[in-house]
C-alpha positions in Angstrom: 59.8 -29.7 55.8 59.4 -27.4 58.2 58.0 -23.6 57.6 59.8 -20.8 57.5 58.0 -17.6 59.7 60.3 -15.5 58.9 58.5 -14.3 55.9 55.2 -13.6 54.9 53.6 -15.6 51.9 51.9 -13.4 49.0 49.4 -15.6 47.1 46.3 -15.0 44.8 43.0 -14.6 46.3 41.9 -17.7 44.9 44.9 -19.9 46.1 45.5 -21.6 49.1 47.2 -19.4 51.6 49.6 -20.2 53.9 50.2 -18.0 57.0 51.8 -17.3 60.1 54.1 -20.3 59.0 51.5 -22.9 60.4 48.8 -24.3 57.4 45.9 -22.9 58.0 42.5 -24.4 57.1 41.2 -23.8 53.6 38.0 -21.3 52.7 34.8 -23.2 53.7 33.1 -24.5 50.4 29.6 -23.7 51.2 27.1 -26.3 50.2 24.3 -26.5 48.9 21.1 -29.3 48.9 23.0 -31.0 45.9 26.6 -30.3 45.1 29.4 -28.1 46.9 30.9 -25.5 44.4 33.7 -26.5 42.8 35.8 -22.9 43.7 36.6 -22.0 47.2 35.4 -18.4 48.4 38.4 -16.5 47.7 41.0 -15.7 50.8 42.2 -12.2 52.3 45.6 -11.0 52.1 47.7 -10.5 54.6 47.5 -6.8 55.9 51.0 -6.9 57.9 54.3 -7.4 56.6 56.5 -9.5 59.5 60.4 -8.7 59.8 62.9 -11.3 59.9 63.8 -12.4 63.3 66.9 -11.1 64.7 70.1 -12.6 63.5 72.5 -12.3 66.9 70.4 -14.8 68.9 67.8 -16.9 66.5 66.3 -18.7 68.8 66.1 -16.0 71.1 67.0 -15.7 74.8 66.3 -18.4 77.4 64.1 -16.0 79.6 61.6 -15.6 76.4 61.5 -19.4 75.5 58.3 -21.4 75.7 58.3 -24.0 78.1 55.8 -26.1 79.7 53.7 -25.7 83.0 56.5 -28.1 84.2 60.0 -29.3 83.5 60.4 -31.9 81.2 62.8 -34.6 82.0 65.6 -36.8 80.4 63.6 -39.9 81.2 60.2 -41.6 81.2 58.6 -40.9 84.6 55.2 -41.9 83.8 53.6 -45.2 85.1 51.4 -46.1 82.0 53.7 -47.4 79.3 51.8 -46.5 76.0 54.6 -46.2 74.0 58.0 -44.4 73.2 59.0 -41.1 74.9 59.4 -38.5 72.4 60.4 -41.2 69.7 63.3 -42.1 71.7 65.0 -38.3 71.1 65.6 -35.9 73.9 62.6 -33.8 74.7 64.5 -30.5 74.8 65.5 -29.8 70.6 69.1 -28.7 69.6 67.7 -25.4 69.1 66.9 -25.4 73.2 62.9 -25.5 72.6 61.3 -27.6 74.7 58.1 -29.8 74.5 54.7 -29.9 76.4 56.2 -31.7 79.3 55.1 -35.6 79.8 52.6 -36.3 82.5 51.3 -39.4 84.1 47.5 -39.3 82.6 45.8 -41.2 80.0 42.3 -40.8 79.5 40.2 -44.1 77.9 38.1 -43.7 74.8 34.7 -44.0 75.7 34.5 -46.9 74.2 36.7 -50.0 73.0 40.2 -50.3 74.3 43.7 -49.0 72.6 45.7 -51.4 71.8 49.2 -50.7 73.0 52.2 -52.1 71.3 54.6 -51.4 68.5 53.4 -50.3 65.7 50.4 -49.6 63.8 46.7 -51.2 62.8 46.7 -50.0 59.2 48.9 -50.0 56.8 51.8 -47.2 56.4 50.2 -44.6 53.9 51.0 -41.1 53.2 49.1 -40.4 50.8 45.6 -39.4 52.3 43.5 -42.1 51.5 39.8 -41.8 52.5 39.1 -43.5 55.7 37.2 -46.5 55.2 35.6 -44.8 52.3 31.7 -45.9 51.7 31.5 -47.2 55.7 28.6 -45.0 57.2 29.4 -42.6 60.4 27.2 -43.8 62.3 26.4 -43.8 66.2 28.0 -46.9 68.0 30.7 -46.8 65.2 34.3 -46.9 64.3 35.3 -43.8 66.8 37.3 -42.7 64.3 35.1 -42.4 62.3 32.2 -40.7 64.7 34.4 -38.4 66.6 36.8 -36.5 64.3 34.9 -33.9 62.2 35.2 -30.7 60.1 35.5 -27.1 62.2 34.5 -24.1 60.8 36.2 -20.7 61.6 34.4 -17.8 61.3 35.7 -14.1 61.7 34.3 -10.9 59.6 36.5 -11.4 56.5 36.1 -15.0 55.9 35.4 -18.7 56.8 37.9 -21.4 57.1 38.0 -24.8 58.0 40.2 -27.2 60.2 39.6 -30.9 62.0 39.1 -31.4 65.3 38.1 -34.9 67.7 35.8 -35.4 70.6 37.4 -37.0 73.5 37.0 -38.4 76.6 36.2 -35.3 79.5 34.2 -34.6 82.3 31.6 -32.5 80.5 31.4 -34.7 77.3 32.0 -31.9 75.3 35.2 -31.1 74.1 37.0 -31.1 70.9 40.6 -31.1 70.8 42.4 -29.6 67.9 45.4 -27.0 67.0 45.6 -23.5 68.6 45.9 -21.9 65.4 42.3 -23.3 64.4 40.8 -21.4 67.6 43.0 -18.2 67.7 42.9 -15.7 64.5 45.8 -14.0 63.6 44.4 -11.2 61.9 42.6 -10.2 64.5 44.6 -11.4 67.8 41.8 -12.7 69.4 39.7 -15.8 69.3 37.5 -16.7 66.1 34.0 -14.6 66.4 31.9 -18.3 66.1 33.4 -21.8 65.6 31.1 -25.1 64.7 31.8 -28.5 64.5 30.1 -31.3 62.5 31.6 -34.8 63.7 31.2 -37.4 60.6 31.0 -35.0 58.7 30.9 -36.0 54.8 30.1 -34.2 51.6 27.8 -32.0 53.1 26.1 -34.5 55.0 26.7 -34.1 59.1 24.8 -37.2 60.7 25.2 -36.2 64.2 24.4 -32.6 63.8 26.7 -29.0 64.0 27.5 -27.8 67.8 28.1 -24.4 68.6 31.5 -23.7 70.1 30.8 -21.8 73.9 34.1 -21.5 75.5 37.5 -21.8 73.9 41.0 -22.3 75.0 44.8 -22.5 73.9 47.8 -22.1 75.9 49.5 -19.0 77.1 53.0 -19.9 75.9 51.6 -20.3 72.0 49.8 -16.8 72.5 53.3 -15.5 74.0 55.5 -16.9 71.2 53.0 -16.1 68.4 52.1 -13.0 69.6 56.3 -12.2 69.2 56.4 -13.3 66.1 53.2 -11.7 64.9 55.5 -8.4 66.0 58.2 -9.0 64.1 60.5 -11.1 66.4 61.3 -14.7 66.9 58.4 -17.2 67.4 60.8 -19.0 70.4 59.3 -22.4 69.8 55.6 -21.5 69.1 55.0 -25.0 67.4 55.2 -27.1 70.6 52.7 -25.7 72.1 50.0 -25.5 68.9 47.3 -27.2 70.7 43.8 -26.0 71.7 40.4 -27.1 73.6 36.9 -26.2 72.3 34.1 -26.9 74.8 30.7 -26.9 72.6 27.4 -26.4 73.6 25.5 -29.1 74.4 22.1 -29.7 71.9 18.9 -31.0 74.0 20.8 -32.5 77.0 23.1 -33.9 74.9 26.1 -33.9 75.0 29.0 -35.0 71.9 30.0 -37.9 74.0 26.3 -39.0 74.6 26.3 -38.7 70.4 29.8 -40.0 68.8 31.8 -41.1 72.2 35.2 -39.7 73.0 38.6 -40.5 71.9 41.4 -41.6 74.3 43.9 -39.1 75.0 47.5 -40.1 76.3 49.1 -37.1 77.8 52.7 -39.1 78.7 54.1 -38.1 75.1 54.6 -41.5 74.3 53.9 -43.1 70.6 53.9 -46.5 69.1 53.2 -44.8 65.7 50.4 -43.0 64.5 47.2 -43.0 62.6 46.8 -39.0 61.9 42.6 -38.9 60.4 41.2 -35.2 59.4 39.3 -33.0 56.4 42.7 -31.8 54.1 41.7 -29.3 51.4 45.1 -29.1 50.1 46.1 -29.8 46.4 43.8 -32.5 45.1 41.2 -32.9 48.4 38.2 -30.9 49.4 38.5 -30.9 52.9 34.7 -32.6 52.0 35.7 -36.0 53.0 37.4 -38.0 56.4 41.1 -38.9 54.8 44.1 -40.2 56.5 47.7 -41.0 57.3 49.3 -44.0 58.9 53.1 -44.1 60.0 54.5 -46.6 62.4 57.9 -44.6 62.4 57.4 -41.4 64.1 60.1 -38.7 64.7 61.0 -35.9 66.7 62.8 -32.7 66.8 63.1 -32.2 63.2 64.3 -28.4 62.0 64.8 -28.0 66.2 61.0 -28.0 66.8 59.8 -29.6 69.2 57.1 -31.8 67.5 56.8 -35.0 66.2 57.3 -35.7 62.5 55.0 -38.2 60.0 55.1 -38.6 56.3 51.7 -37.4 55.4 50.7 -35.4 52.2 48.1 -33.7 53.8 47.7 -30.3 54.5 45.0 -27.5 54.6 42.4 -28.4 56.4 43.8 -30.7 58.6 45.1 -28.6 61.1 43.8 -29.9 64.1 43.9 -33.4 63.1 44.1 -36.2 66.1 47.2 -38.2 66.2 46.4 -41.4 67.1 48.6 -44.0 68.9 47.7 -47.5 69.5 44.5 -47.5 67.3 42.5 -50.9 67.7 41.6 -51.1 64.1 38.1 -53.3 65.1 36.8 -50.1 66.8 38.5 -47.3 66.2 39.6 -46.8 70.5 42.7 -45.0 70.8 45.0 -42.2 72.4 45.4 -39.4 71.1 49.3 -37.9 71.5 49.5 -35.3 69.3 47.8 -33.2 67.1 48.2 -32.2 63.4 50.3 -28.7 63.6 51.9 -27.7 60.6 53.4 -29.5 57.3 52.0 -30.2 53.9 52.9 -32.4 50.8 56.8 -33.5 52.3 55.5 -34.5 55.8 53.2 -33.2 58.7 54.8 -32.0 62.2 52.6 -32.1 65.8 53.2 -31.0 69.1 53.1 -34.0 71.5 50.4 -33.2 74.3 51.6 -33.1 77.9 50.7 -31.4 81.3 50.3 -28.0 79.5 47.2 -29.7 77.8 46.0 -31.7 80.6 45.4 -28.2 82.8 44.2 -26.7 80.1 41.4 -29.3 79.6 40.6 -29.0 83.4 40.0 -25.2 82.8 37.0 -26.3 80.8 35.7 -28.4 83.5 37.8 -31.6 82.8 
């Protein structure tokens, strides 16, 4: 089901809030050296009460639409064949939003190889399983289960939480996850400090917590957000709800030298997908590595540009990697989209196309 942003959600302080029409993360549960709490640190309200968008032209003029750093095209122009093109719909929506635009690049996990063909490696679930539940992170691992970790957002009034995956780069140090986990709303600029703890589990982070030093998302989400934020149309915001986090690196290490990187396939092409993040949503705790498998993607649903899963999981796993052609003996990959927006009827992510390749090179690659 796709989110309405047309209206701002009132909750209580100690429920799950949902804003700006994309999930964001849950409140971090602080832990201590035994247990976590079992309540979250209560949430702020909203301060600001948007307007409905404008009824004459709902999905606003063609000059204020997002669109990519290129055109997209009707057909498959890239070389690497790593799966379907937008799940076999037309990139541009009915609405006339248009996708991150497909471009001939796929990175290689660091290690292992992707195994491309139809389908997926695990079986279809929607429920948000633990991922391989009692199978250690450990270094030289599964890579999914050493590269995708818990973020943690902080700004003056409170601490939230969303996923995020190493992959493969020219620094070794970048973590891809969703825009809205790098960008606060309430305060229109970027979060004050953001860490990452990759395998991270019930407390426990085996290969340490990096300290985010440069941060990026695209200039079409900041446009269309920024317009709904003001009371206007969002003109296609969630096709673009993608962002980059280069981290520190700790004692001439960097993440890639400690967990490995995923593959990334940035030719928005999917044979299915394994979607594996932190959800704190309903009945999880955004405390353990869960998951979703579905080997029948969609695309376009409610006019969005993004592809659809069934996947209960919510809060928290913003950010979340999807994962096509997973190679279930190691974990190797690409990564095609990332985990947007959705909850408890189905999960929605922007495929990843030249928009995020040139924003990766802006961090050094």
């Amino acid at each position: 089901m796709r989110l309405d942003r047309t209206a701002a959600v009132a909750v209580a302080a100690a429920a799950v809030l949902t804003m700006t029409g994309c999930i964001l993360p849950p409140p971090l549960q602080q832990p201590t050296s035994q247990q976590p709490p079992s309540t979250p640190v209560p949430q702020p309200a909203r301060s600001w009460q948007p307007t409905p968008a404008p009824q004459d032209d709902p999905a606003g003029s063609a000059a204020e639409r997002v669109e990519p750093d290129e055109p997209i095209t009707a057909n498959d122009q890239t070389a690497a064949d790593t799966g379907e093109l937008y799940a076999g719909e037309p990139g541009e929506t009915r609405d006339g939003y248009f996708p991150d635009a497909a471009f001939d690049m796929v990175l290689a996990p660091t290690r292992g190889t992707p195994a491309v063909a139809p389908g997926i490696a695990l079986p279809a679930s929607e429920v948000g399983d633990e991922l391989y539940a009692g199978v250690p992170h450990r270094a030289g691992g599964d890579l999914l289960l050493t590269t995708v970790g818990r973020l943690v957002l902080e700004s003056e009034e409170a601490e939230y939480t969303c996923s995020g995956t190493v992959i493969n780069s020219a620094t070794g140090l970048v973590v891809l996850t969703a825009a809205h986990c790098v960008w606060d709303d309430d305060t229109r600029d970027y979060y004050d400090r953001i860490t990452f703890s990759p395998g991270y589990e019930r407390g426990d982070a085996p290969f340490g917590t990096w300290e985010a030093e440069e941060l990026w998302v695209p200039q079409q989400y900041l446009d269309a957000n920024t317009r709904w934020l003001d009371g206007a149309d969002d003109n296609g915001w969630m096709g673009f709800d993608f962002g980059l986090i280069r981290f520190a690196p700790q004692q001439g290490q960097t993440l890639e030298d400690a967990v490995g990187g995923q593959g990334v396939s940035f030719t928005a092409e999917t044979n299915g997908v394994v979607i594996a993040g932190y959800p704190g949503n309903d009945d999880f705790d955004a405390e353990v590595l869960r998951y979703c498998a579905e080997d029948d993607v969609g695309y376009g649903a409610g006019g969005d540009p993004n592809y659809g899963a069934d996947c209960e999981m919510g809060d928290g796993a913003s950010g979340s990697g999807w994962v096509s052609n997973l190679d279930a003996a190691t974990g190797a990959g690409t990564i095609t989209a990332v985990y947007s927006n959705g909850g408890s009827s189905g999960a929605y992510g922007p495929p990843l196309g030249v928009t995020a390749w040139n924003g990766l090179q802006s961090l050094g690659g």
